[in-house]
C-alpha positions as CSV (number, residue, x, y, z in Angstrom):
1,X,-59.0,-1.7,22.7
2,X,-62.1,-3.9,21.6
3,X,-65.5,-2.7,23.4
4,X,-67.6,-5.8,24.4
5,X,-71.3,-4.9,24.4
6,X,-71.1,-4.5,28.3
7,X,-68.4,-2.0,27.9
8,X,-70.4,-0.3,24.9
9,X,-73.3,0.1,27.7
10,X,-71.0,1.4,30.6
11,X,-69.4,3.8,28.5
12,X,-72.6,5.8,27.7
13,X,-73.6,8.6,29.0
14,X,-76.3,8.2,31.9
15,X,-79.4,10.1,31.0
16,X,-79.4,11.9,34.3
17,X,-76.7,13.5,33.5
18,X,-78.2,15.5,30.4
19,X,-81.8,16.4,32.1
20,X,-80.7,20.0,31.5
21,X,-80.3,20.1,27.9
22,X,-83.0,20.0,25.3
23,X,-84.3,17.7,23.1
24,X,-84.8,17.4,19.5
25,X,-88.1,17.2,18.7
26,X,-87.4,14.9,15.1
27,X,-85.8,11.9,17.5
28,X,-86.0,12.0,21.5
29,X,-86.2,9.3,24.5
30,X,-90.0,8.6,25.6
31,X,-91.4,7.9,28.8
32,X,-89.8,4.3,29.0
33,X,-86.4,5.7,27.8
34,X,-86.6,4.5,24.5
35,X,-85.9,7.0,21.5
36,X,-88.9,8.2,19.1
37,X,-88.8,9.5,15.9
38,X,-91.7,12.2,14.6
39,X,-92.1,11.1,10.7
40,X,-92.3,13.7,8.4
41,X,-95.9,14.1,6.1
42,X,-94.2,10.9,3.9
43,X,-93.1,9.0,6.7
44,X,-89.8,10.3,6.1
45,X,-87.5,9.9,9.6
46,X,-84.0,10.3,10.8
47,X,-82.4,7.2,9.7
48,X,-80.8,4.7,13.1
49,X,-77.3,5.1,12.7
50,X,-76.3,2.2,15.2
51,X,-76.1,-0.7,12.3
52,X,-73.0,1.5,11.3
53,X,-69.4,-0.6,11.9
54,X,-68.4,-3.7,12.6
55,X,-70.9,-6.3,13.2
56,X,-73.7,-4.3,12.9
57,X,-72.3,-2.2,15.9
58,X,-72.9,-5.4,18.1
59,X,-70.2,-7.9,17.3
60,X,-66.7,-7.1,19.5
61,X,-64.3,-6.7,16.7
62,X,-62.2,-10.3,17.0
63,X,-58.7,-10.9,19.0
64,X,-56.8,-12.5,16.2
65,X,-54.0,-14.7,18.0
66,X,-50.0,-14.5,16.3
67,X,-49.5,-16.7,13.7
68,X,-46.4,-15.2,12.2
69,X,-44.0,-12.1,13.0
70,X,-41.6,-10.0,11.1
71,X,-38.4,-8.4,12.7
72,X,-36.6,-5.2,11.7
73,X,-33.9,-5.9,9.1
74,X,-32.0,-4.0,6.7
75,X,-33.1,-3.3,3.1
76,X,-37.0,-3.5,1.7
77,X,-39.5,-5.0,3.7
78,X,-42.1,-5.6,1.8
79,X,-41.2,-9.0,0.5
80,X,-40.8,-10.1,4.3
81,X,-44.3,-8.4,5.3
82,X,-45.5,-10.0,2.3
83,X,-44.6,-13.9,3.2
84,X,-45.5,-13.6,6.2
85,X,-48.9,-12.5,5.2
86,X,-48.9,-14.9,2.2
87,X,-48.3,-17.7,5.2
88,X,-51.3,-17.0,7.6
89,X,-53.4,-16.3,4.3
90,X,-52.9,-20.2,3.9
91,X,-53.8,-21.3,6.9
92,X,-57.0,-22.6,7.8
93,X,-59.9,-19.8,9.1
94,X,-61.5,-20.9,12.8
95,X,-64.5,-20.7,13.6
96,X,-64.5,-16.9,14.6
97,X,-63.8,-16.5,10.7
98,X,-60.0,-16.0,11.8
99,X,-56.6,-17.2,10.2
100,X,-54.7,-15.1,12.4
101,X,-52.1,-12.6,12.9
102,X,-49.0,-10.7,11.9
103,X,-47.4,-8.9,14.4
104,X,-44.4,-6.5,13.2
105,X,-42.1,-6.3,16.0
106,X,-41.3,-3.1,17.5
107,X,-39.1,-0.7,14.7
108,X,-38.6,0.7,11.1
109,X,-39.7,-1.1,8.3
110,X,-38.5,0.6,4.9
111,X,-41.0,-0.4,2.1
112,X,-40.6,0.0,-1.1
113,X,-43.8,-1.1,-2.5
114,X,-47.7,-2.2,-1.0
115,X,-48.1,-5.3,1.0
116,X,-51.6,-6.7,0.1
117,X,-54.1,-8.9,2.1
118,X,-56.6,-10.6,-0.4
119,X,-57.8,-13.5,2.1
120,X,-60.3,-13.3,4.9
121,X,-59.4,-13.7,8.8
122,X,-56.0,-12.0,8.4
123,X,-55.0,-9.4,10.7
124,X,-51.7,-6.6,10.4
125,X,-50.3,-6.0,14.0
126,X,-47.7,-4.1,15.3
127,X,-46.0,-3.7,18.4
128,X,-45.5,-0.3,20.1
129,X,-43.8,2.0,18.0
130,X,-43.8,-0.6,15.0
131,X,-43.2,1.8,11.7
132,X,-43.9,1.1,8.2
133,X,-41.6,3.9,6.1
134,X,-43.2,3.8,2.7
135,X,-40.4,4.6,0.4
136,X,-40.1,5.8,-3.2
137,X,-42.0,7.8,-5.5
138,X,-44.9,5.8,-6.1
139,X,-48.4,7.3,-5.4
140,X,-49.4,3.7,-4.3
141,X,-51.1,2.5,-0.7
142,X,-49.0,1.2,1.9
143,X,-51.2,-1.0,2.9
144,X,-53.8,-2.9,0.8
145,X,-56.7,-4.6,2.1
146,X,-58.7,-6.1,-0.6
147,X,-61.0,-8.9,-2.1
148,X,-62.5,-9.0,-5.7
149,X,-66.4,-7.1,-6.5
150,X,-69.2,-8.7,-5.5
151,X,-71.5,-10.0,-8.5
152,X,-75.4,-7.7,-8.7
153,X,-78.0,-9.7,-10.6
154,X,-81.2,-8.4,-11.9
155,X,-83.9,-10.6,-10.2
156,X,-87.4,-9.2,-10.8
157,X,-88.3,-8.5,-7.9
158,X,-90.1,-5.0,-8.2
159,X,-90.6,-3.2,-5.3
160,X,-94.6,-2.4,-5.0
161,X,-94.9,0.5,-2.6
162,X,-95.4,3.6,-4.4
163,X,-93.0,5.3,-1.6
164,X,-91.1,3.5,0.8
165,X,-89.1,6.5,3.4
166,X,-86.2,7.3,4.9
167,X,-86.0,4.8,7.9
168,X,-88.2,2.5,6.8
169,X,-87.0,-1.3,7.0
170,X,-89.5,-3.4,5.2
171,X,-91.4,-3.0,2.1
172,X,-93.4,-5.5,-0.3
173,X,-92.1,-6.9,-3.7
174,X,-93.6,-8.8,-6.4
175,X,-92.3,-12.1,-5.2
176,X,-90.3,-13.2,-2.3
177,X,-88.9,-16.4,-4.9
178,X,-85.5,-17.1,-3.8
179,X,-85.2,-15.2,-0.7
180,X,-85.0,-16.8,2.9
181,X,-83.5,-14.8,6.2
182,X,-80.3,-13.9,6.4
183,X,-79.4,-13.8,2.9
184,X,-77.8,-10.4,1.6
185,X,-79.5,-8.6,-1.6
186,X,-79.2,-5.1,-3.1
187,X,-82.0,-3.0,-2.7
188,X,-82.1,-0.7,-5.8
189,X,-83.4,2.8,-5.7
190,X,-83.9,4.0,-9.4
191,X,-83.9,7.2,-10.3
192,X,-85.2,9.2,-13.4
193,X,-84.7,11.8,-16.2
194,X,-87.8,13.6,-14.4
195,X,-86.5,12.9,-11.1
196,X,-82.9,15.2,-12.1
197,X,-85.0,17.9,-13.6
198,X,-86.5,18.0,-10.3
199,X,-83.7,18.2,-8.4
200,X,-82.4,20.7,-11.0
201,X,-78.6,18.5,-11.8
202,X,-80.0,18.3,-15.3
203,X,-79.5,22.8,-14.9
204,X,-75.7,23.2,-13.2
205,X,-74.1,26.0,-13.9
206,X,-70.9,26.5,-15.9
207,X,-67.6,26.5,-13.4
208,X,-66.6,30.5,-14.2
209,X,-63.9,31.0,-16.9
210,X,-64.1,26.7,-17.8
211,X,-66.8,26.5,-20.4
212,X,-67.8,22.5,-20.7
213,X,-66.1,21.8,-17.2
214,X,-69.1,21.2,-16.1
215,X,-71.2,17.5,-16.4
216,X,-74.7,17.3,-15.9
217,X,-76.4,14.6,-14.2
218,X,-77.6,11.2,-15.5
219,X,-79.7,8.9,-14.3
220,X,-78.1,6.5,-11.7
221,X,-78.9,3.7,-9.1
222,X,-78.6,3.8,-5.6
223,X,-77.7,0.0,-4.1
224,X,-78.4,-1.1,-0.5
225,X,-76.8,-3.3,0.8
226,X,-79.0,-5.6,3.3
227,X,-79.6,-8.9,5.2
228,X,-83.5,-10.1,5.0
229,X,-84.1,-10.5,8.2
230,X,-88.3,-11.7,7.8
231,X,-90.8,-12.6,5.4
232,X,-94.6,-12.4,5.7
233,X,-96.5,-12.6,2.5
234,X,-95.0,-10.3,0.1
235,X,-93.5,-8.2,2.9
236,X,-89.6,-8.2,3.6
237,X,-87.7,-6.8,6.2
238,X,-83.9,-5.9,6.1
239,X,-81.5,-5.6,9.2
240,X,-80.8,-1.8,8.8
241,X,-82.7,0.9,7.5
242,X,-83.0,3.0,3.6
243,X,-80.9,5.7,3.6
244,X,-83.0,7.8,0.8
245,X,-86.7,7.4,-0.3
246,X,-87.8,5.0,-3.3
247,X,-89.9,7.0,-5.1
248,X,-92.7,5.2,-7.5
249,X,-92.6,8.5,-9.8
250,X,-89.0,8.5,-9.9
251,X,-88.4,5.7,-11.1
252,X,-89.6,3.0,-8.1
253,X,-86.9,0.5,-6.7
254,X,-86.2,-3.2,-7.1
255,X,-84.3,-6.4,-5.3
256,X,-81.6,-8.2,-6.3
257,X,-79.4,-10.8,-6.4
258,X,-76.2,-10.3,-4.2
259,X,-73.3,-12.6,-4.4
260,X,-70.7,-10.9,-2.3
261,X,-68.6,-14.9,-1.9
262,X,-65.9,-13.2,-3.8
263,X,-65.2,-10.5,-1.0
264,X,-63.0,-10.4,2.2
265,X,-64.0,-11.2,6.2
266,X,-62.5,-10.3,9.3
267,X,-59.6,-8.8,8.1
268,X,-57.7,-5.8,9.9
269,X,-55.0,-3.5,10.6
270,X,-53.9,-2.6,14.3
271,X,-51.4,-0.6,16.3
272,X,-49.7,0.6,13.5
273,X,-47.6,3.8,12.1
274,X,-47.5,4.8,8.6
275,X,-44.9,7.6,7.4
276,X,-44.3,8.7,3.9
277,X,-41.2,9.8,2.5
278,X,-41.4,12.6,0.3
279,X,-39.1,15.5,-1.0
280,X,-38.5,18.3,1.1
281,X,-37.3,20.7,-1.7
282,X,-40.6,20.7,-3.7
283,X,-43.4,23.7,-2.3
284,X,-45.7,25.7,-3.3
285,X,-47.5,29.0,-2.3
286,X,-50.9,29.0,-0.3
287,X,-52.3,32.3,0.3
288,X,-48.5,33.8,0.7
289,X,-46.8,30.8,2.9
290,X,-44.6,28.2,1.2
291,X,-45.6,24.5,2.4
292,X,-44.0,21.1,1.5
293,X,-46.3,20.2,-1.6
294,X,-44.0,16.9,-3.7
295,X,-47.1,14.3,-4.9
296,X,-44.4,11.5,-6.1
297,X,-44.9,9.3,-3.3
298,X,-47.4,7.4,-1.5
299,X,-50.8,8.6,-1.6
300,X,-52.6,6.0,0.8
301,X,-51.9,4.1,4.0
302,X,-54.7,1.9,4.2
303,X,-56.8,1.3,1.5
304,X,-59.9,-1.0,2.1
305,X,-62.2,-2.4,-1.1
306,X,-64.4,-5.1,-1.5
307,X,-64.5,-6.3,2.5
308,X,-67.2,-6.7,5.0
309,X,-66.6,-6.9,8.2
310,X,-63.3,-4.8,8.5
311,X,-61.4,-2.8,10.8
312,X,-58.7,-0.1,11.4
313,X,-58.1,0.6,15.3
314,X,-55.0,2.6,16.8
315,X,-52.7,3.5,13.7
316,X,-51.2,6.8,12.9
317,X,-50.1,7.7,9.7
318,X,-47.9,11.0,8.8
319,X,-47.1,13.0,5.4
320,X,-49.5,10.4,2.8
321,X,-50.4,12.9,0.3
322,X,-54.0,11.3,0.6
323,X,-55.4,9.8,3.5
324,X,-54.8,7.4,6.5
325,X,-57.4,5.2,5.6
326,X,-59.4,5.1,2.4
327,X,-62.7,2.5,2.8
328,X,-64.4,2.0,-1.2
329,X,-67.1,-0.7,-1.9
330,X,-67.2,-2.0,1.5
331,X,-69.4,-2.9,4.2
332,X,-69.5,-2.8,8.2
333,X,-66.4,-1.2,8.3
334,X,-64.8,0.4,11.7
335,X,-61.8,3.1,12.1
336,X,-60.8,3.7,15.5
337,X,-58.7,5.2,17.6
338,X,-56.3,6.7,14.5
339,X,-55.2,9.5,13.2
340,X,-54.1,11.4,10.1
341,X,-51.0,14.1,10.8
342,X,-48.8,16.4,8.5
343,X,-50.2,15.1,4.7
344,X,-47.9,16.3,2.1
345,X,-49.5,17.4,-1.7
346,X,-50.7,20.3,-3.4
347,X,-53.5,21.4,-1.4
348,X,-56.1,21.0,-4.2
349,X,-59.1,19.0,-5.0
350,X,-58.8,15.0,-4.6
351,X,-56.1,15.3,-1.6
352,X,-56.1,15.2,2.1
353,X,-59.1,13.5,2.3
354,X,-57.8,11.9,5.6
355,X,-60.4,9.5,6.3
356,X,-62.3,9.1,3.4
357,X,-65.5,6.6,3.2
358,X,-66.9,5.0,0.0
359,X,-68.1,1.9,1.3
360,X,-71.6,1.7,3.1
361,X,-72.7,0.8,6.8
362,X,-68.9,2.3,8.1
363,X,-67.9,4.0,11.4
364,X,-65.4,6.0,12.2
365,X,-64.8,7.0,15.9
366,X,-62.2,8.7,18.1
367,X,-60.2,10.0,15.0
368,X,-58.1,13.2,14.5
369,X,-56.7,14.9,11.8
370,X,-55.0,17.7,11.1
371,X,-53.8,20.0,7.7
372,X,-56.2,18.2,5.9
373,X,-59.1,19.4,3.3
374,X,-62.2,17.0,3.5
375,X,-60.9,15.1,6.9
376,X,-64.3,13.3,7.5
377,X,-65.3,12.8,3.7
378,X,-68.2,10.7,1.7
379,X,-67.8,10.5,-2.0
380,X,-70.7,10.2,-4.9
381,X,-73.7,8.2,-4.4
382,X,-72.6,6.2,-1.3
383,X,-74.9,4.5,0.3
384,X,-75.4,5.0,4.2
385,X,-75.3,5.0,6.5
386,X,-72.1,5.4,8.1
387,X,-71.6,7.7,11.1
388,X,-68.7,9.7,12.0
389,X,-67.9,9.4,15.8
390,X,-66.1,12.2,18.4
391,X,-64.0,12.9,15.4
392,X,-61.8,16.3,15.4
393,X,-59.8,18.6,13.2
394,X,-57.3,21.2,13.7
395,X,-55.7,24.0,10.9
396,X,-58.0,22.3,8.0
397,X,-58.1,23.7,4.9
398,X,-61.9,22.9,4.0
399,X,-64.6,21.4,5.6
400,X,-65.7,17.6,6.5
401,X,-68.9,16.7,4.2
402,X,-70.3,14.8,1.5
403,X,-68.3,16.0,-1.3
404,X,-70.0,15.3,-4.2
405,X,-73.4,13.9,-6.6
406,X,-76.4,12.1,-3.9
407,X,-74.5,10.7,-0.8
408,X,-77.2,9.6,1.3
409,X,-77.9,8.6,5.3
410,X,-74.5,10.1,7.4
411,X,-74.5,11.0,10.7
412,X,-71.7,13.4,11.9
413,X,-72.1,13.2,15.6
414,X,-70.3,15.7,18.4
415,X,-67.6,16.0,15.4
416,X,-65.5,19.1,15.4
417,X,-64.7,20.6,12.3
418,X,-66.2,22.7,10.0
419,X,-69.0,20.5,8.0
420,X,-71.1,21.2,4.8
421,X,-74.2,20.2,3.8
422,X,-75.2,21.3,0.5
423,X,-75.6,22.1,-3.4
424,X,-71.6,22.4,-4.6
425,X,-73.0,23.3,-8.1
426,X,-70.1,23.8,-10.2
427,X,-67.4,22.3,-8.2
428,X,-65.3,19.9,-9.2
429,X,-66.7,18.7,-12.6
430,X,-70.8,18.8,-11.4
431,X,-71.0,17.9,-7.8
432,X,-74.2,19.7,-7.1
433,X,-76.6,18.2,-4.1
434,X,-73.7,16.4,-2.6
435,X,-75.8,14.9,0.4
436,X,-79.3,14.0,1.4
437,X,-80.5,12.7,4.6
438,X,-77.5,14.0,6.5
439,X,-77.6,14.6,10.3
440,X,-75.1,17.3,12.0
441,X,-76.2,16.0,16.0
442,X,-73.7,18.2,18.6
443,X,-71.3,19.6,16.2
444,X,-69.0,22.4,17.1
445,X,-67.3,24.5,14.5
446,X,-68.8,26.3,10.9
447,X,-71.4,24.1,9.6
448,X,-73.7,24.4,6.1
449,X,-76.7,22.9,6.7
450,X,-79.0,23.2,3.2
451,X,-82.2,20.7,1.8
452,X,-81.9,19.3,-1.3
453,X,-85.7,19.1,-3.1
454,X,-87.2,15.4,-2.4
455,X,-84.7,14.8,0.7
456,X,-83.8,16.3,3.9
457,X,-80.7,17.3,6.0
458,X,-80.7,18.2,10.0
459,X,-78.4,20.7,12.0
460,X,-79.4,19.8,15.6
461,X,-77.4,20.9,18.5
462,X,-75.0,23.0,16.4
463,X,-72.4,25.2,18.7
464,X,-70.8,27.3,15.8
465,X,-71.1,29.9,12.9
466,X,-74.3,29.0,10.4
467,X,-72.8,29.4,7.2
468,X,-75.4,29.9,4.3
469,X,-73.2,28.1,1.6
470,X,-71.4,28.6,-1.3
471,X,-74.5,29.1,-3.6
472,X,-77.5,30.7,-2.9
473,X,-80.2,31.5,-2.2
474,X,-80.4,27.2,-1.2
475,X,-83.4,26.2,0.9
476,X,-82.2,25.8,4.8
477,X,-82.1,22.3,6.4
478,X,-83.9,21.5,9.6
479,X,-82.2,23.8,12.2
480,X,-82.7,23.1,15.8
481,X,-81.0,24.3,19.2
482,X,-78.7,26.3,17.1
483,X,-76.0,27.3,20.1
484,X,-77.1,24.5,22.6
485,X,-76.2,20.6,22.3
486,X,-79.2,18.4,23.1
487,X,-79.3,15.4,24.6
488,X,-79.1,12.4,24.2
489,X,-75.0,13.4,24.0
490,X,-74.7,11.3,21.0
491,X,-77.5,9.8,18.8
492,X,-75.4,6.6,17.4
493,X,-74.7,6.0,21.1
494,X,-78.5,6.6,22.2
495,X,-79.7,4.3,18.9
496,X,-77.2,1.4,19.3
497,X,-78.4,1.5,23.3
498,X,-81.8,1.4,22.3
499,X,-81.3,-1.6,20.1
500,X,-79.3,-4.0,22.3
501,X,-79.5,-2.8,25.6
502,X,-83.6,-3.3,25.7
């Protein structure tokens, strides 16, 4: 169901209600209610999560009326889905930014291939109990929601501070030429030779037994995504805050140019059931019990790139050998409502990653999962932050985290599942610090909780084992009410309350 802003209000939590438990003391209401945030020595302060999702976590995700159907017929259905697509893709957008709807009428839908929507305001419905079998042995996704990169251009505009922190919003440049409000840019953090020796990925480790597995770290930019919101002087202000320091002496930052014309709008899946068919005679062994492992089939069933604006809400999706929605170079996206059952593959690196985000300002909320590996999962040098949302896991095989190489500015909020925080070293081919400026706020189950050197991570009302990580010894994050959830319930809730309910 879509939450107006009214129903966003009603549905949280009234303060009176958590007078008994603690607060933090890094982010906590003050006299009026409001939420304050202490700032580290630097100015350093937990990021607001509430800009995560759709519309800046204020828009209600659109009603898209029907503008074509599909019905249940014998042989592939892709071509069919694909028309019918193909036919609302042409259609004119209103003035919500919609085309319209799809709607796949209630039944099974054998597919052999991917259906694809490339055109903004186009929305993928089903009815109850509409199913989308995804035949064959392709590792392909199901379900393909894309547009084309967006276009970065070097502008020149140098970014004076010598530090601008975690949090912050606004920040002077060396000329404000060609910038008004409301237009998007990149805001570049630039990072250093010196700046890797410090954080000691120039130093990893050799994976035992796998000499040369292992890749050190080169420098490499961080790009945020952002709306200008003001302009005074040489002072701009973006619409949601820096998700990891810009450092002068590590190389400073920059903003640029940001055509993102080429990308999809409003575009969505709904109400929909995803199953793979795979072969039940292929398994393998996992510490002494035999489990369906065959990888020749399909490996996604959603996969979102180059959108904004973007949503998943109510689908279920069974036996991908991947994940049930994949987000990648994508902004303000929300997943609700779904879940990710029964994945089929080897359980090894790069699989069951059940709802796995590479895209930047995302939220995921109300999920479940279950037999996956990384279930609530952040790849390499993603950009937050995105928020995961009264998310749960059951018989997982690994834990929920950022998985690998300077993911920065997630919030895992009352998710339970086991979680990790910290230096991977070896793993994979390098991950080292896979995560900086990550909050665990009333978390239940096993959570790693280490600081990487020039960042921060938090553990705040953690119910569940401390778990010092795979390598030590690692300097411990910030560790608070270890045992006890605090209030307020949830932070993203608190934040986007603050910000548009006065």
């Amino acid at each position: 169901m879509n939450l107006n802003r009214r129903e966003v209000l009603l549905s949280l939590p009234l303060a009176a209600a958590a007078q008994s438990a603690p607060h933090s003391r890094f982010v906590y209401p003050g006299p009026d209610g409001k939420l304050l945030y202490k700032p580290d020595e630097l100015g350093n302060t937990i990021p607001d999560f509430s800009y995560a999702g759709y519309g800046a976590g204020v828009a209600a995700i659109p009603q898209a009326p029907v503008k074509a159907e599909v019905a249940p017929a014998a042989g592939d259905a892709a071509a069919r889905i694909q028309d019918a697509i193909d036919r609302v893709s042409a259609m004119p957008l209103n003035e919500s930014g919609i085309r319209g709807a799809v709607l796949i009428r209630r039944g099974q839908y054998r597919t052999e291939g991917s259906v694809h929507v490339a055109a903004s305001g186009v929305v993928l419905r089903g009815e109850k109990d509409a199913v989308l079998i995804a035949a064959g042995k392709s590792q392909r996704p199901l379900i393909e929601l894309a547009g084309a990169p967006a276009a970065t251009a070097r502008s020149g505009r140098r970014i004076l501070d010598a530090y601008v922190p975690v949090g912050a919003r606004s920040f002077e440049v060396s000329t404000t030429a060609g910038l008004t409000p409301g237009r998007v840019v990149a805001v570049r953090r630039h990072s250093n030779a010196a700046w890797i020796h410090r954080i000691a990925m120039d130093r990893i480790a050799e994976r035992p037994g796998e000499p040369g597995s292992t890749r050190q770290w080169a420098p490499f930019n961080l790009d945020f995504e952002r709306t200008v919101t003001a302009i005074a002087g040489r002072r701009i202000t973006v619409d949601a805050p820096i998700a990891c320091a810009i450092e002068e002496p590590w190389g400073g930052g920059e903003v640029l140019d940001f055509d993102e014309a080429s990308r999809i709008r409003n575009v969505g899946v709904e109400n929909l059931s995803g199953i793979s068919e795979f072969d039940r005679s292929i398994t393998a062994d996992y510490r002494g019990q035999r489990y369906t492992s065959d990888e020749e089939h399909s490996w996604r069933f959603i996969a979102i790139s180059h959108a904004v604006n973007a949503w998943v809400s109510e689908v279920s999706a069974r036996c991908f050998a991947y994940a049930c929605v994949h987000v990648a170079a994508s902004r303000s996206v929300t997943i609700r409502d779904s879940e990710c059952l029964e994945p089929v593959s080897v359980i090894t690196g790069e699989r069951r990653y059940s709802f796995a985000v590479d895209g930047q300002l995302c939220l995921v909320r109300n999920c479940r999962s279950s037999l996956g590996r990384h279930d609530w999962v952040v790849g390499a040098r993603v950009c937050g932050p995105n928020v995961f949302l009264r998310c749960a896991s059951d018989r997982i095989y690994d834990s929920s985290e950022p998985h690998h190489r300077w993911s920065v500015g997630g919030l895992y909020d009352n998710v339970k599942s086991n979680i990790a925080f910290q230096d991977r070293q070896w793993m994979g081919t390098g991950h080292g610090w896979a995560g900086a400026n990550y909050v665990a706020w009333n978390c239940e189950g096993t959570l790693i909780c280490q600081n990487p050197p020039t960042a921060q991570n938090w553990a705040i009302g953690q119910i569940g084992r401390k778990d010092p990580g795979a390598f030590q010894p690692r300097p411990d994050g910030l560790w608070e009410h270890q045992g006890h959830h605090v209030t307020p319930p949830s932070l993203y809730e608190a934040q986007l309350h603050g910000r548009i309910g006065g």
